[in-house]
C-alpha positions as CSV (number, residue, x, y, z in Angstrom):
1,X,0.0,0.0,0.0
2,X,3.1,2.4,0.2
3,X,2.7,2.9,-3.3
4,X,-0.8,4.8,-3.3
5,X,-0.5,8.4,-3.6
6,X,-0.5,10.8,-1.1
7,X,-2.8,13.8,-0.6
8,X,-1.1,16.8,1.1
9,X,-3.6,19.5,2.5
10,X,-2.9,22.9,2.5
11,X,-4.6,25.6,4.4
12,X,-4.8,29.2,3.5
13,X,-6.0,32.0,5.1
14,X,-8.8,34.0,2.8
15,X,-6.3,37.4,3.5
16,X,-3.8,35.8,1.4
17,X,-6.0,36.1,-1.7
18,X,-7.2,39.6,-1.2
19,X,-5.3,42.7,-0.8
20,X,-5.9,44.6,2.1
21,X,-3.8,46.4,4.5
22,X,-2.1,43.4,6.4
23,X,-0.9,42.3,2.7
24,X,0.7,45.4,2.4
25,X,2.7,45.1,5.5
26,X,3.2,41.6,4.6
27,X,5.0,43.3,1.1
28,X,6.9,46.1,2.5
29,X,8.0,43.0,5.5
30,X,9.4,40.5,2.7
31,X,11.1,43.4,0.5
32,X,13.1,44.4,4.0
33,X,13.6,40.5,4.5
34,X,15.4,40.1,0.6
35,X,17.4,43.6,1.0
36,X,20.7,42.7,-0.3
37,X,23.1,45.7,0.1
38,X,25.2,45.7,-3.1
39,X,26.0,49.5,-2.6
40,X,23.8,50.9,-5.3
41,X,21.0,51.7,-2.5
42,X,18.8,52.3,-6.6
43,X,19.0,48.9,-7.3
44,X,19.1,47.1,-4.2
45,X,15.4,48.5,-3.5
46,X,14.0,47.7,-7.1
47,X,15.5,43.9,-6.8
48,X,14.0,43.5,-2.9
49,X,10.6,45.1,-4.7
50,X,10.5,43.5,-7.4
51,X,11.4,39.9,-5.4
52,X,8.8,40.5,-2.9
53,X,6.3,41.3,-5.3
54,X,6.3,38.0,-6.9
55,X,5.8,36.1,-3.3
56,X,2.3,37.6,-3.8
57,X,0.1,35.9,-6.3
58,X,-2.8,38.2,-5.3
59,X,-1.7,41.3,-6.2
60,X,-1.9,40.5,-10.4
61,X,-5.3,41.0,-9.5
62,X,-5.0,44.6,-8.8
63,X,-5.6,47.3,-10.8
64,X,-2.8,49.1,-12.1
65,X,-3.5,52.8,-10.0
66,X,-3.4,50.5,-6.7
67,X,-0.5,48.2,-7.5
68,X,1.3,51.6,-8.5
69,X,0.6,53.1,-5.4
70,X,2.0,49.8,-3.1
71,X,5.1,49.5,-5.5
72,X,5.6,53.2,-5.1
73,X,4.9,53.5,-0.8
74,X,7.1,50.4,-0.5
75,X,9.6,51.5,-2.9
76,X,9.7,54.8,-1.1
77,X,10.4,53.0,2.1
78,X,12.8,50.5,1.2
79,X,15.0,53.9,-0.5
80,X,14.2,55.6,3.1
81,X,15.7,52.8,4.8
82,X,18.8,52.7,2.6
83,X,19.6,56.3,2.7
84,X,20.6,55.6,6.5
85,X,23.9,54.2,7.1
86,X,23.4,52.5,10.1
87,X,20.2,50.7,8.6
88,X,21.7,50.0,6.3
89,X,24.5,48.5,7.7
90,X,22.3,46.6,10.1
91,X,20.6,45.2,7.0
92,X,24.5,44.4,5.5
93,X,25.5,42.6,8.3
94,X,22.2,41.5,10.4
95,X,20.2,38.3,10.1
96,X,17.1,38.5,8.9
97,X,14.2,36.4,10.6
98,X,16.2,34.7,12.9
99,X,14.3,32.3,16.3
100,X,15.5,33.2,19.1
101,X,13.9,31.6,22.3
102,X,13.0,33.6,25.4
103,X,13.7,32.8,28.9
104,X,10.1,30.6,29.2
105,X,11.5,28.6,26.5
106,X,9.2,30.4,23.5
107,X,10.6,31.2,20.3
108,X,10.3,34.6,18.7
109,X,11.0,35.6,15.2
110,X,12.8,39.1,15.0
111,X,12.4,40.9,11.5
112,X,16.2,41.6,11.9
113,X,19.1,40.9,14.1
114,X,22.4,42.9,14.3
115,X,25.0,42.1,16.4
116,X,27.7,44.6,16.7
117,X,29.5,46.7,19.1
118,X,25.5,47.0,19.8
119,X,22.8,44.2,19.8
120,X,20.1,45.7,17.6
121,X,16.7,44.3,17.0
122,X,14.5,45.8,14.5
123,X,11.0,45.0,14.2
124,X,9.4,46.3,11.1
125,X,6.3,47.9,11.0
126,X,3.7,49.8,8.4
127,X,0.8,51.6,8.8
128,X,0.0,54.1,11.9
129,X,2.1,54.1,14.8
130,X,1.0,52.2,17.9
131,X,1.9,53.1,21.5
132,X,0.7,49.0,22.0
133,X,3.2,47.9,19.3
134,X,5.7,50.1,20.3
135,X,5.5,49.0,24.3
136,X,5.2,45.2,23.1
137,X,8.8,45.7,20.9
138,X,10.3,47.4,23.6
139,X,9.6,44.8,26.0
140,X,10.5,41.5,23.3
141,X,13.6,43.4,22.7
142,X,14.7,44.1,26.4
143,X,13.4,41.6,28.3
144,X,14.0,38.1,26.3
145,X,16.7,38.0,24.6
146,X,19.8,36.3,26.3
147,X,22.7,35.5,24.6
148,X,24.0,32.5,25.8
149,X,26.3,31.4,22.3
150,X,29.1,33.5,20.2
């Protein structure tokens, strides 16, 4: 009976297959997560775009006003981010989506990890600030992370 083929289930949430305002975090997210910092800050952020972009089958479906708008607001921010030079070099040298796992024995996924003279953790976010969000990073960030390796 090993030979009888096997049915794999996958489960979606309905958000992936509309566009809305979490899929547009989700975008701007994944272009920070494929940032490769060539040195040509033009470039770098059309290839991360562009990259991203593809991960989302959903967005074909959009007209071409809205899908110029998100290309142009994440395009925007990506360029923001590599005008700085230290996020940039956090992006250079950090790791991107690393688990870490807190002192109750939880993991966590950080958006990105830099460990330098300074351990930086940046947590990326879109849309309105949040004093909740904000408060919640603060405390992931200083509270459960322990290095205990090199």
């Amino acid at each position: 009976m090993t030979w009888l083929p096997r049915l794999r289930v996958y489960r979606h949430n309905l958000d992936e297959y509309f566009y809305n305002e979490r899929m547009r975090g989700e975008v701007a997210h994944r272009t920070m997560e494929l940032m490769r910092i060539t040195g040509d800050n033009t470039a770098d952020a059309e290839r991360a775009l562009r990259l991203a972009m593809q991960d989302f089958p959903a967005l074909g479906s959009l007209d071409k006003d809205e899908r110029d708008k998100l290309e142009s607001d994440v395009r925007a921010m990506a360029q923001w981010v590599l005008k700085d030079d230290r996020l940039r070099l956090w992006l250079e040298k950090g790791d991107k989506e690393p688990e870490v796992m807190d002192e109750d024995g939880n993991f966590k996924r950080l958006d990105l990890l830099y460990r330098g003279e300074n351990t930086i953790v940046a947590d990326f976010k879109t849309g309105q600030p949040s004093p909740k969000t904000a408060n919640r990073c603060l405390i992931t960030c200083t509270s459960s992370i322990r290095w205990k390796g090199p």
